[in-house]
C-alpha positions in Angstrom: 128.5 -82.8 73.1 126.6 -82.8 76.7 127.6 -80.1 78.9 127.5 -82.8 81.7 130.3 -85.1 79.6 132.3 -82.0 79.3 132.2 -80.7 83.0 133.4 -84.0 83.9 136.3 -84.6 81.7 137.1 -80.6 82.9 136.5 -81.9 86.4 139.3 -84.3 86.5 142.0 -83.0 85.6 141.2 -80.1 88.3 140.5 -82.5 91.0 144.3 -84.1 90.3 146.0 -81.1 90.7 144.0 -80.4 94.0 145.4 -83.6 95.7 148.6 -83.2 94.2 148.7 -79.9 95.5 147.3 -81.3 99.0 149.8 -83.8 99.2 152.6 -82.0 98.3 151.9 -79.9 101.5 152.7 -82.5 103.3 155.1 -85.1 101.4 158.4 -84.4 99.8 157.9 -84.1 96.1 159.9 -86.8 95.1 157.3 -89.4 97.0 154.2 -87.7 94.8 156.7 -88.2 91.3 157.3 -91.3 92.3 153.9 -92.4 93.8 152.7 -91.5 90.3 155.3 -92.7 88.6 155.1 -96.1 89.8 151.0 -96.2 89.9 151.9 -95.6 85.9 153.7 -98.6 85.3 152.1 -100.9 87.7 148.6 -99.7 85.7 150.2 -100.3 82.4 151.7 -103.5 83.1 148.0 -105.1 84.2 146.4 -103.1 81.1 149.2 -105.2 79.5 147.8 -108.8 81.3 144.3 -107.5 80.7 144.6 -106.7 77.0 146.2 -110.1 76.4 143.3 -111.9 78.1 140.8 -109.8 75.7 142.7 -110.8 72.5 142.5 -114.2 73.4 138.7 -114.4 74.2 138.0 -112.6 71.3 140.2 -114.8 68.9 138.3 -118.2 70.7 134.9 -116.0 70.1 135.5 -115.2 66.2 137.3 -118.9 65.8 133.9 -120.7 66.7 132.1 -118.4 65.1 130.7 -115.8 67.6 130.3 -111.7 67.7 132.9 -111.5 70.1 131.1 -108.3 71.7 132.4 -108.4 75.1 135.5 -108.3 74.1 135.8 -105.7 72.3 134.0 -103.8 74.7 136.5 -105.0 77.0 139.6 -104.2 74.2 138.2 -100.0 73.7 137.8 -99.7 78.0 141.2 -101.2 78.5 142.6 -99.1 75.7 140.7 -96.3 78.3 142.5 -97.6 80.7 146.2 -97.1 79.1 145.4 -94.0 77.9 144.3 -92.5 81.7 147.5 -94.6 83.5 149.8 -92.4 80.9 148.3 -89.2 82.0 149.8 -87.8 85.5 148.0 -87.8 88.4 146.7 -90.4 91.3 142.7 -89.4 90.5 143.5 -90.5 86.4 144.9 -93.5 87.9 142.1 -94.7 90.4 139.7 -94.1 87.4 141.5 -96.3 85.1 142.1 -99.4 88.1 138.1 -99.6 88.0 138.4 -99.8 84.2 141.4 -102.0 83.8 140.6 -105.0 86.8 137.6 -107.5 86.0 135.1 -107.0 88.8 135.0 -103.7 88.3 135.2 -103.3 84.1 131.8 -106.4 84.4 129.2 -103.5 84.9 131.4 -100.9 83.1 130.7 -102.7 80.0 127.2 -103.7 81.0 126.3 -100.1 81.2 128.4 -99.3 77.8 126.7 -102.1 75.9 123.0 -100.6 77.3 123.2 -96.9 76.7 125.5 -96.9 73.9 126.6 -99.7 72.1 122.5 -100.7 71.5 121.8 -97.1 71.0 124.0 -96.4 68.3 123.3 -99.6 66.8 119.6 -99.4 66.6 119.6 -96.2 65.0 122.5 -97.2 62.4 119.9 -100.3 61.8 116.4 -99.0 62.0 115.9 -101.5 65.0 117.1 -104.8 63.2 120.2 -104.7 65.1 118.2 -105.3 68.6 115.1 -106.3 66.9 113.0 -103.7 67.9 111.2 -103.2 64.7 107.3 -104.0 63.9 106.8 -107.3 62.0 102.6 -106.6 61.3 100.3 -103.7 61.3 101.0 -100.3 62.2 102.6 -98.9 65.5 99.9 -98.0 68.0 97.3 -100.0 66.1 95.2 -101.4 68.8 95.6 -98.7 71.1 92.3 -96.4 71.3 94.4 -93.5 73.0 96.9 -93.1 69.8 93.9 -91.5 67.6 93.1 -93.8 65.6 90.0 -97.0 65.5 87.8 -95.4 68.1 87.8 -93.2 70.5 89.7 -92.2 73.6 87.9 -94.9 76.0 87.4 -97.3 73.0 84.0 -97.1 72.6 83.0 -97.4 68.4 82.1 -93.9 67.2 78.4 -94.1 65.3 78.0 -91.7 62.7 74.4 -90.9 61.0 74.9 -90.5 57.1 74.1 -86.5 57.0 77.1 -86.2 59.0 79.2 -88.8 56.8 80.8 -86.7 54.1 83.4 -87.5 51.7 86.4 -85.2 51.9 86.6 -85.4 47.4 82.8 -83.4 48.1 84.0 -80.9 50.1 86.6 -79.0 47.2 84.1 -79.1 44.6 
């Protein structure tokens, strides 16, 4: 796994317990309990609303015959979303709001969909699943830089026949 990806699921769990620690200088504790208490259940009841909005585009989607990718993508963020509302703290809380409302989850999932859904599906496909495969000739076939049909500014290479030699010549 990145280092990155792991500083940051390190980095908020830390940064909740700093503002819970900030605002419990300065609010009784049972406003932060219950300030996180409630953010919990408000979160979970719209993950709830959410989740049942997904199901039912995805159902329409696969009744007519459709990938329903969006929502799916929409079904694993949300599911995201559930998990973060269920664990304590206000910063777990804000992340999972931009997952689990609409205008914010749109270019959540367009980003998901470009570096990783595509990603992992071309190289579980060899590039048929984006179709990023070559239907004629070789990769890099007209290009004169790649090495190969000329040279580098692709200009045809004249060879006199004493330098011509066949490589079978050369082991006997």
């Amino acid at each position: 796994m990145d280092l990155r990806v792991i500083g940051v699921l390190l980095l908020v769990p830390l940064l909740d317990v700093m503002l819970l620690g900030v605002l419990a200088t300065t609010f009784p504790l049972t406003w932060i309990v219950a300030l996180v208490v409630l953010t919990a259940l408000v979160g979970l009841l719209l993950v709830r609303a959410e989740g049942r909005r997904a199901l039912t585009r995805i159902q329409r989607k696969a009744v007519s015959g459709e990938v329903p990718t969006d929502g799916l993508i929409d079904g694993s963020l949300l599911l995201v979303a559930g998990a973060l509302f269920l664990t304590p703290g206000l910063v777990t809380d804000a992340l999972a709001l931009l997952l689990a409302i609409p205008p914010t989850r749109y270019p959540i999932r367009v980003l998901v969909k470009k570096y990783v859904v595509t990603p992992y599906v071309d190289a579980k496909t060899g590039g048929f699943g984006s179709g990023n495969v070559y239907v004629g000739g070789f990769p890099n076939d007209g290009d004169p830089t790649a090495g190969a049909g000329g040279s580098a500014d692709g200009s045809t290479i004249d060879i006199d026949e004493d330098e011509y030699r066949n490589v079978d010549d050369d082991q006997s």
